[in-house]
C-alpha positions as CSV (number, residue, x, y, z in Angstrom):
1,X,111.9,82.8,69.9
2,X,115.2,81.4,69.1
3,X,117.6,79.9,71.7
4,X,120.6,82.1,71.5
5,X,121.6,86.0,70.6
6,X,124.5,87.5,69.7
7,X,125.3,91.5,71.4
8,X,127.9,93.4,71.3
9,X,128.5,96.9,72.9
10,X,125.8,99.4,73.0
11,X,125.3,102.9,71.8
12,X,123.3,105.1,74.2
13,X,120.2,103.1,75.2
14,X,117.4,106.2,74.8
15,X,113.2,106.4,74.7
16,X,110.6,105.6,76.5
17,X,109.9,101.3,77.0
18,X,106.8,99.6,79.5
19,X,107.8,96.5,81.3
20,X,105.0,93.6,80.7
21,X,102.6,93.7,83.4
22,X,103.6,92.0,87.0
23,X,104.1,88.4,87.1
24,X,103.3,87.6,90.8
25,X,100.4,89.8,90.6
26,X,98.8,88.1,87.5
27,X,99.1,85.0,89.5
28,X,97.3,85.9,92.3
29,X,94.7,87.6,90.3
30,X,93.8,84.3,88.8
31,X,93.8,82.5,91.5
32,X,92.3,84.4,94.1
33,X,89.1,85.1,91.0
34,X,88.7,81.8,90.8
35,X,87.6,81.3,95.0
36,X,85.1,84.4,94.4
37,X,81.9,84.6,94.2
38,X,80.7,85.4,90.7
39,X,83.0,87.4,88.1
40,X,86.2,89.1,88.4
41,X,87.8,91.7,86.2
42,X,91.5,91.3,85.6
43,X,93.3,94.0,82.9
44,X,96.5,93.7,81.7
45,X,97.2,89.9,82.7
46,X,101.0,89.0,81.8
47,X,100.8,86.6,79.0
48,X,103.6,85.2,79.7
49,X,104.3,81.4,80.2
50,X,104.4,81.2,84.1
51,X,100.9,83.1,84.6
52,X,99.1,80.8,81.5
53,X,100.0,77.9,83.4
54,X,98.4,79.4,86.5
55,X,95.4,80.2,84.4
56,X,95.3,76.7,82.7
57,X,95.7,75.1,86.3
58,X,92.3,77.7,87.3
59,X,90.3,75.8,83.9
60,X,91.5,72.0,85.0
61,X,90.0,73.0,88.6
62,X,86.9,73.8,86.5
63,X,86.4,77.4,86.4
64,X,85.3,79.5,83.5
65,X,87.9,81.4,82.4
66,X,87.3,84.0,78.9
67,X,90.0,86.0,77.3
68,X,88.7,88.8,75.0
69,X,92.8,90.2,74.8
70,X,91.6,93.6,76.7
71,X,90.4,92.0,80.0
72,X,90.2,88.4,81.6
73,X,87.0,87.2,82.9
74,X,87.0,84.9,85.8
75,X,84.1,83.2,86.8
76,X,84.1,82.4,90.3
77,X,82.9,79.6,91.6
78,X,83.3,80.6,95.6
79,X,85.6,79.1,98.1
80,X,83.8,75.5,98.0
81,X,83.0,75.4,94.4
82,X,86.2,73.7,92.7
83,X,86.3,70.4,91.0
84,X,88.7,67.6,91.2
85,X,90.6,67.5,88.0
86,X,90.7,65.4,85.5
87,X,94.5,65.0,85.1
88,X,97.9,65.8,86.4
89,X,98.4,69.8,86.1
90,X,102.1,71.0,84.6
91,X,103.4,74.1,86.6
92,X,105.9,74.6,83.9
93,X,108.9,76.2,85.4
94,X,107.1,78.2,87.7
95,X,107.2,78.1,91.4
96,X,104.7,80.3,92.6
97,X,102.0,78.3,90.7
98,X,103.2,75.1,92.3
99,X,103.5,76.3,95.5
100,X,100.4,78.5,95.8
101,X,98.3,75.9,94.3
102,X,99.7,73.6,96.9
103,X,98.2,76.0,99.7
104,X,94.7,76.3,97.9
105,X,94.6,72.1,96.9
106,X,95.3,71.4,100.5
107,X,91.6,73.0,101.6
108,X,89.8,70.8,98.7
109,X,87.9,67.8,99.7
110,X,89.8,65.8,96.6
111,X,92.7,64.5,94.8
112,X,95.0,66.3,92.8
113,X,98.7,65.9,91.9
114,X,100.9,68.9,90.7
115,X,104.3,68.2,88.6
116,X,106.8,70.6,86.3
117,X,109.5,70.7,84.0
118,X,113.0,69.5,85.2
119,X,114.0,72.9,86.3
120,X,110.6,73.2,88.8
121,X,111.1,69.7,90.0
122,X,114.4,70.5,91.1
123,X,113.4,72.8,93.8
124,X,112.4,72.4,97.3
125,X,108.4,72.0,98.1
126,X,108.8,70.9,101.9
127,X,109.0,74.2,102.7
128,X,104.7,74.4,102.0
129,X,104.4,70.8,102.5
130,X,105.8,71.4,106.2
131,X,103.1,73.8,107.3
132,X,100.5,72.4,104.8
133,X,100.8,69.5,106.7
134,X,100.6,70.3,110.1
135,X,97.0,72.2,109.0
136,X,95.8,68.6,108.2
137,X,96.5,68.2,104.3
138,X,97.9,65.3,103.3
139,X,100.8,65.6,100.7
140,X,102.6,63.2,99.0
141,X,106.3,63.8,96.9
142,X,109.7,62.4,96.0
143,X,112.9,62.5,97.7
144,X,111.4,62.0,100.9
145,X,108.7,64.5,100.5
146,X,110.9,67.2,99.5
147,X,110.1,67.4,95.6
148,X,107.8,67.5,93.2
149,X,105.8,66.0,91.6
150,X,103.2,66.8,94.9
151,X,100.1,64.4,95.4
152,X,97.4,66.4,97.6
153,X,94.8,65.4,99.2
154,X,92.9,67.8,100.8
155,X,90.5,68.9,104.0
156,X,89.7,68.6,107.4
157,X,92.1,71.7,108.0
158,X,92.9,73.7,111.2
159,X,94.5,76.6,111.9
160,X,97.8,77.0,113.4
161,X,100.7,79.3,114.7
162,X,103.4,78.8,112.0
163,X,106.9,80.5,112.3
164,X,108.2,80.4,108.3
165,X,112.3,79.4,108.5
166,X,112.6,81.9,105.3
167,X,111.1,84.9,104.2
168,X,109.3,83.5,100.8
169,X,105.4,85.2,99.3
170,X,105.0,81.9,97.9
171,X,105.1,80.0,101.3
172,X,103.4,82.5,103.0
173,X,101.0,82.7,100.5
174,X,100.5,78.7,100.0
175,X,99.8,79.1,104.3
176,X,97.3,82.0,103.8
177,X,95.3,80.1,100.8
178,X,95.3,77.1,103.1
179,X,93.6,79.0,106.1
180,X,90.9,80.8,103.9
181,X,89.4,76.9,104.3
182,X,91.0,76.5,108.5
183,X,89.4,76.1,111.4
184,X,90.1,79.2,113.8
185,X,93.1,81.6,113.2
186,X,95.7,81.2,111.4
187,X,99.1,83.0,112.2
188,X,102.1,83.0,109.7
189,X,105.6,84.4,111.3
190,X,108.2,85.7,109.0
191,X,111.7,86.3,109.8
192,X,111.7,89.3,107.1
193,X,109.3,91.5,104.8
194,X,108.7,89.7,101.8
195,X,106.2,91.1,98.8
196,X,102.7,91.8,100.0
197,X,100.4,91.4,97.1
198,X,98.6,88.7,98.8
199,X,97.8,90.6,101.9
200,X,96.6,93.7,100.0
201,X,94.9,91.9,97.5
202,X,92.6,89.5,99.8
203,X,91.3,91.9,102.3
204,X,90.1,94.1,99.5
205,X,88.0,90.8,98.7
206,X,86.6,90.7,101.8
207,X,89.1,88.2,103.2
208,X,89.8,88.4,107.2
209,X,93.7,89.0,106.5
210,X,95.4,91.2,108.9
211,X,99.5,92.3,109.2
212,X,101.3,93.1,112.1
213,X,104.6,93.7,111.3
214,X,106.0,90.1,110.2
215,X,103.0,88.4,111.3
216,X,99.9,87.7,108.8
217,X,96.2,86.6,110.6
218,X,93.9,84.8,108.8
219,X,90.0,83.7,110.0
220,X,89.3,80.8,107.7
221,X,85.5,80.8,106.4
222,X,83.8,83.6,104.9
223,X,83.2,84.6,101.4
224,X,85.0,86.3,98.8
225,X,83.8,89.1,96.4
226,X,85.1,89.3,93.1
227,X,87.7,91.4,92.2
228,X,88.5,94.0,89.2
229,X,91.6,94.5,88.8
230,X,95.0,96.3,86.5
231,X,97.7,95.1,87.0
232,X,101.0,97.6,86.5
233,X,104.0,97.0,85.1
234,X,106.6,94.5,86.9
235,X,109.1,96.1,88.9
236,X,111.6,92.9,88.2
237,X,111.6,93.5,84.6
238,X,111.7,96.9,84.7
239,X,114.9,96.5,86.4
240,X,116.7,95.1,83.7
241,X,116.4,98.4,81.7
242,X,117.5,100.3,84.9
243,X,120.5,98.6,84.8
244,X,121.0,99.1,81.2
245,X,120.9,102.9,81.5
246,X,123.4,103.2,84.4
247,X,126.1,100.9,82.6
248,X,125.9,101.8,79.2
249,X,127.3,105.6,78.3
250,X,125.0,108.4,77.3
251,X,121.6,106.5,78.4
252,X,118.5,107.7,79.4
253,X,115.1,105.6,80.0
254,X,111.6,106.5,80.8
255,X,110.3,103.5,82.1
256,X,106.3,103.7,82.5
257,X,103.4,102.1,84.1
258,X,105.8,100.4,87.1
259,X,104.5,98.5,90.4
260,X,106.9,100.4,93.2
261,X,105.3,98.1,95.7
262,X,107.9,98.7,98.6
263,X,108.3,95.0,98.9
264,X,109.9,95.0,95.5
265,X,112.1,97.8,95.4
266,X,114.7,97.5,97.3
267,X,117.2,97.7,94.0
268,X,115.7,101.5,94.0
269,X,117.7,102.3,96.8
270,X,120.6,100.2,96.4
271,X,121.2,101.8,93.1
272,X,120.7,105.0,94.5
273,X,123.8,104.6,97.3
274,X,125.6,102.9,94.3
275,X,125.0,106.9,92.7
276,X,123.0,105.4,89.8
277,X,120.1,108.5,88.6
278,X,116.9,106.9,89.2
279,X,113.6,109.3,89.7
280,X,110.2,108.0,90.3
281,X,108.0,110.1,88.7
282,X,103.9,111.1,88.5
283,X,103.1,108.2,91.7
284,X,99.9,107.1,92.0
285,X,97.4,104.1,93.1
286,X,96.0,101.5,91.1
287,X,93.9,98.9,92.3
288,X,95.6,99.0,95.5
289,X,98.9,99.0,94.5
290,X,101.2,102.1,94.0
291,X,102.9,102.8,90.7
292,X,104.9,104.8,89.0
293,X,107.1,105.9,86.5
294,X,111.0,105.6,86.4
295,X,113.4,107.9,84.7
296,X,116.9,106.6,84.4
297,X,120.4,108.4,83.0
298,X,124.1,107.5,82.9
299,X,126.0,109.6,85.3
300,X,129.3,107.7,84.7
301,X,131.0,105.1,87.3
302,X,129.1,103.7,90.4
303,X,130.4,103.1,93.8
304,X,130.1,99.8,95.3
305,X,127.5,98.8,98.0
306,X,127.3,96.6,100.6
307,X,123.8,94.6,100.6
308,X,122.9,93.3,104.0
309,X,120.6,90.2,104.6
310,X,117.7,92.5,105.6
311,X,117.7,94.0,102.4
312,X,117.9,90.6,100.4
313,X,113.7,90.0,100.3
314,X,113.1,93.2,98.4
315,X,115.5,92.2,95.5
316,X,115.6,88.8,95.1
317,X,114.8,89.1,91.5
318,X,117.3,91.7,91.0
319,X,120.4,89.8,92.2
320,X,121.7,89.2,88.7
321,X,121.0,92.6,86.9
322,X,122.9,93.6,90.6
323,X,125.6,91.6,89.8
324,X,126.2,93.2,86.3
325,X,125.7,96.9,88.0
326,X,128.5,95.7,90.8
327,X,131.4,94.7,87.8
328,X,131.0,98.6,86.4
329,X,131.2,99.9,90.4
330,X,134.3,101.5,92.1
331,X,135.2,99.2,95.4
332,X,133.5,95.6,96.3
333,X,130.0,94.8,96.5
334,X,128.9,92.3,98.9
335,X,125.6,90.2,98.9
336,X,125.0,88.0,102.1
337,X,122.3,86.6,103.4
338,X,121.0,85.3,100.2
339,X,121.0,81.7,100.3
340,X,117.6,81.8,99.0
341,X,118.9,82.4,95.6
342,X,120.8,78.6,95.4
343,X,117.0,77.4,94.8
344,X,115.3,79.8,92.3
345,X,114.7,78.8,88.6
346,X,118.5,78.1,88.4
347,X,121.4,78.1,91.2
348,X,121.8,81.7,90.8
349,X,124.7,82.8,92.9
350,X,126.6,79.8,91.6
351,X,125.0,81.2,87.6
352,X,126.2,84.7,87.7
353,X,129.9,83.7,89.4
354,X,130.5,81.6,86.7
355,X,129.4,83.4,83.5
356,X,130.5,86.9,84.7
357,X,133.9,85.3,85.4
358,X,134.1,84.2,81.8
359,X,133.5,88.2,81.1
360,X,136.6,89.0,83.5
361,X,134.9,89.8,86.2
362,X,136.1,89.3,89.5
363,X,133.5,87.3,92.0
364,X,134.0,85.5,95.2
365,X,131.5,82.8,95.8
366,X,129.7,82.3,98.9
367,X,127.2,79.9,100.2
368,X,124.6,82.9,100.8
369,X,126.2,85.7,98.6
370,X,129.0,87.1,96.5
371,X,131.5,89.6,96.6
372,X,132.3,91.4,92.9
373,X,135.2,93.6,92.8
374,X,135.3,96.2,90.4
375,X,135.0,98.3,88.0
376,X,136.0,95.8,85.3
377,X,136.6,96.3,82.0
378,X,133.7,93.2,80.5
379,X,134.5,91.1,77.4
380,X,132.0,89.5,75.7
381,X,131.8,85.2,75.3
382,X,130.0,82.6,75.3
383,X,127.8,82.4,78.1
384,X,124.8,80.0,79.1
385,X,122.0,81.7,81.0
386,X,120.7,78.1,83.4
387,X,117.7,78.2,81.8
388,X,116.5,81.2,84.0
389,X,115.0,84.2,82.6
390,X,116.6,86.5,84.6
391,X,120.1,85.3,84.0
392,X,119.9,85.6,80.9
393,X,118.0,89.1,81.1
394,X,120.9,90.3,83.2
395,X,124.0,88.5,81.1
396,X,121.9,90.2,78.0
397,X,123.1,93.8,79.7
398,X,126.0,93.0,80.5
399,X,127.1,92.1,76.9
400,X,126.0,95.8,75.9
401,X,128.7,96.9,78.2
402,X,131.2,94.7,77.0
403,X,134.3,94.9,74.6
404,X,133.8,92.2,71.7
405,X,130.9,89.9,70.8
406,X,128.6,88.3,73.5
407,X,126.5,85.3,72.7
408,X,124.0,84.3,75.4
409,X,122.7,80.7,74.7
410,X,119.4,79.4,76.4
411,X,117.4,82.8,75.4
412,X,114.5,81.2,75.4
413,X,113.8,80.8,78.6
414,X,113.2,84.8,78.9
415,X,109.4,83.9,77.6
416,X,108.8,83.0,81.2
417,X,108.4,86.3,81.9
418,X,108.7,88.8,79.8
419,X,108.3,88.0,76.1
420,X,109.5,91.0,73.7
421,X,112.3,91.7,76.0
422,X,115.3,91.9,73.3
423,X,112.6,93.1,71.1
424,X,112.1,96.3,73.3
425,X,115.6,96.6,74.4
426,X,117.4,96.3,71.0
427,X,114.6,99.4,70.2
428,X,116.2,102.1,72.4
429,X,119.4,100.7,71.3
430,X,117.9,101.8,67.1
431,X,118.9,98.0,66.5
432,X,117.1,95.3,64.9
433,X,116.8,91.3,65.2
434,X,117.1,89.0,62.3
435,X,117.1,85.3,62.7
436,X,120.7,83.6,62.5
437,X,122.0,79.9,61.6
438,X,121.1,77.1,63.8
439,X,118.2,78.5,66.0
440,X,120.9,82.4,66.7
441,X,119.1,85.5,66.5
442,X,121.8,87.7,65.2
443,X,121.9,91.7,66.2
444,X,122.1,93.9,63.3
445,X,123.0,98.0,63.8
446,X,122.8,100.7,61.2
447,X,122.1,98.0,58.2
448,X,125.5,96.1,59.0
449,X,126.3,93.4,61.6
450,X,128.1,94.4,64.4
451,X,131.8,93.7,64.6
């Protein structure tokens, strides 16, 4: 798509919309298929650019992998049945490929080196390399074996009793990958709740995975049946369009087909104390998961909320779409506890202080949070979204609330997750897209451009 869009304030945002299917999820799908034992099922895989790397990295490892557009088949090779690949595999800009690979690499008896794009390489690994290591991998990266690009060499692993500084799927998952292949047990300690798709999804595959509380337990060895799996809507992306509907006047939302893992919803019931109307409707199972369907209105001004750091691990994708809901929100809204955010696609605390300021909002800058005072009156500008999809999801609704032209440069990177987005959202809006001058995508209302 092109790099940059130009909004201005919306009419009432009304219809039905269904997010693409769950990112972490499809990830895990793919890679957990590949360890199985003959073929696995997956329906409704994101095709987005963060799960095809994960899928590409599944074919370098030398898996058959066949995508008919209604299902993906992955052929399964079994735990030991991997193959050294032929050539460095690119993560892209996605994290949970790196890292999760990083965890399943370390229990191969070969060589293998991971890299990214600037953005990836830019974040911290030692938080896998750190446990990975003490299993009895051998990893190798820069900056003193902090960053990627990772060289792994792996085998020869053992379990251990690992107490995780920060409360991350990614690491936890990397650790639970590597101990599938461990001597003995395995115990991974969390200091909070963070998103359990691995720990339902592997059990149900025969894995020996077991949760109490905080604490994950994994017997390495074993086999893994294959898996058939749909995958629902992503929660995360769905978000976006709750948002939409409480700032923007006169909106209502049916948003269908949505994971409401309780992991992942913690903005549910922030915007509920914030007095936003959010309804899950018709709740049901599928494949393990429970899902839903969300019905969202305007009810007029919010009230601010306070987010403590216990709540932080159930919306960390939702802290800048929060941030947008906490400018059009009576009082200050506090976020602490949240240092995790300084090292996602982009700096996002230091992202969303800067760009909403240049709307007029009012934010106070932490280390592991911010404080946003409102409500405030937005005005659109010229903002830059960090190359991170969800900032520039999140500065996308804010500009529909805003007094004046918006242009969000760096639109492009919304692809890593949810392709369609301004697509979809311009639709409940009854706008349309045409391409603009020099790479702009200019928004066009009622058959004239918007003033």
């Amino acid at each position: 798509m092109t790099d940059s869009i130009k909004l201005s304030r919306s009419g009432p945002l009304r219809g039905e919309v269904t997010p693409p299917p769950d990112k972490s999820i499809s990830h895990r799908a793919l890679i957990f298929a590949s360890i199985a034992s003959g073929r696995s099922i997956i329906r409704n895989l994101l095709r987005a650019d963060d799960p095809l790397r994960t899928l590409g990295a599944v074919r370098a490892l030398g898996i058959e992998v066949r995508d008919s557009g209604d299902a993906v088949e992955v052929y399964g090779e079994g735990l030991h049945g991997l193959k050294e690949p032929e050539d460095v595999i690119d993560c892209g800009n996605s994290g949970t490929t790196m890292r999760m690979l990083a965890g399943l690499l370390s229990g191969q008896p070969f060589f293998s080196v991971l890299t990214g794009d600037d953005s990836l390489r830019r974040r911290p690994m030692n938080r896998v390399i750190e446990p990975l290591g003490m299993m009895g991998a051998t990893l190798y990266a820069r900056a003193e074996g902090t960053l990627a690009p990772l060289a792994v060499k792996g085998g020869g692993l053992e379990g251990i009793d690992y107490r995780s500084p920060v409360a991350s799927a990614q690491v936890k998952s990397a650790v639970i990958l590597a101990a599938l292949y461990a001597s003995g047990e395995t115990v991974l300690r969390e200091p909070g709740k963070s998103r359990d798709h691995t720990e339902r999804m592997l059990p149900a595959m025969g894995a020996s995975v077991r949760v109490e509380g905080l604490n994950v337990r994994v017997e390495g060895g074993g086999e893994l049946r294959p898996l058939e799996v749909t995958i629902p809507g992503d929660f995360s992306s769905a978000a976006f369009f709750m948002a939409a509907a409480a700032v923007v006047e006169g909106s209502e939302i049916m948003i269908r087909n949505v994971g409401i893992n309780p992991t992942r919803t913690g903005l549910l019931g922030v915007m509920r104390r914030m007095g936003a109307d959010v309804e899950v409707l018709n709740e049901r199972d599928v494949s393990g998961e429970p899902v839903g369907d969300i019905l969202c209105r305007y009810t007029g001004r919010l009230a601010a909320a306070e987010i403590s750091p216990e709540e932080v691990p159930a919306m960390i994708d939702e802290f800048p779409v929060l941030c947008v809901l906490a400018c059009r929100a009576e009082g200050t809204t506090t976020v602490r506890g949240a240092a995790e955010l300084r090292v996602k696609e982009s700096d996002r605390i230091a992202a969303m202080a800067a760009e909403l300021r240049r709307m007029g909002a009012e934010v106070t800058e932490h280390p592991d949070g911010v404080e946003i005072s409102g409500p405030v009156d937005l005005s659109g500008a010229l903002l830059d979204a960090h190359d991170d999809h969800r900032v520039a999801m999140a500065l996308s609704v804010a500009a529909l609330a805003a007094e004046g032209e918006t242009t969000v440069r760096g639109v492009s990177a919304v692809d890593i997750s949810f392709p369609g987005f301004y697509e979809r959202m311009l639709e409940l809006t009854k706008r349309t897209m045409r391409a603009g001058p020099g790479g702009s995508a200019d928004v066009r209302c009622g058959g004239k451009d918007r003033p």
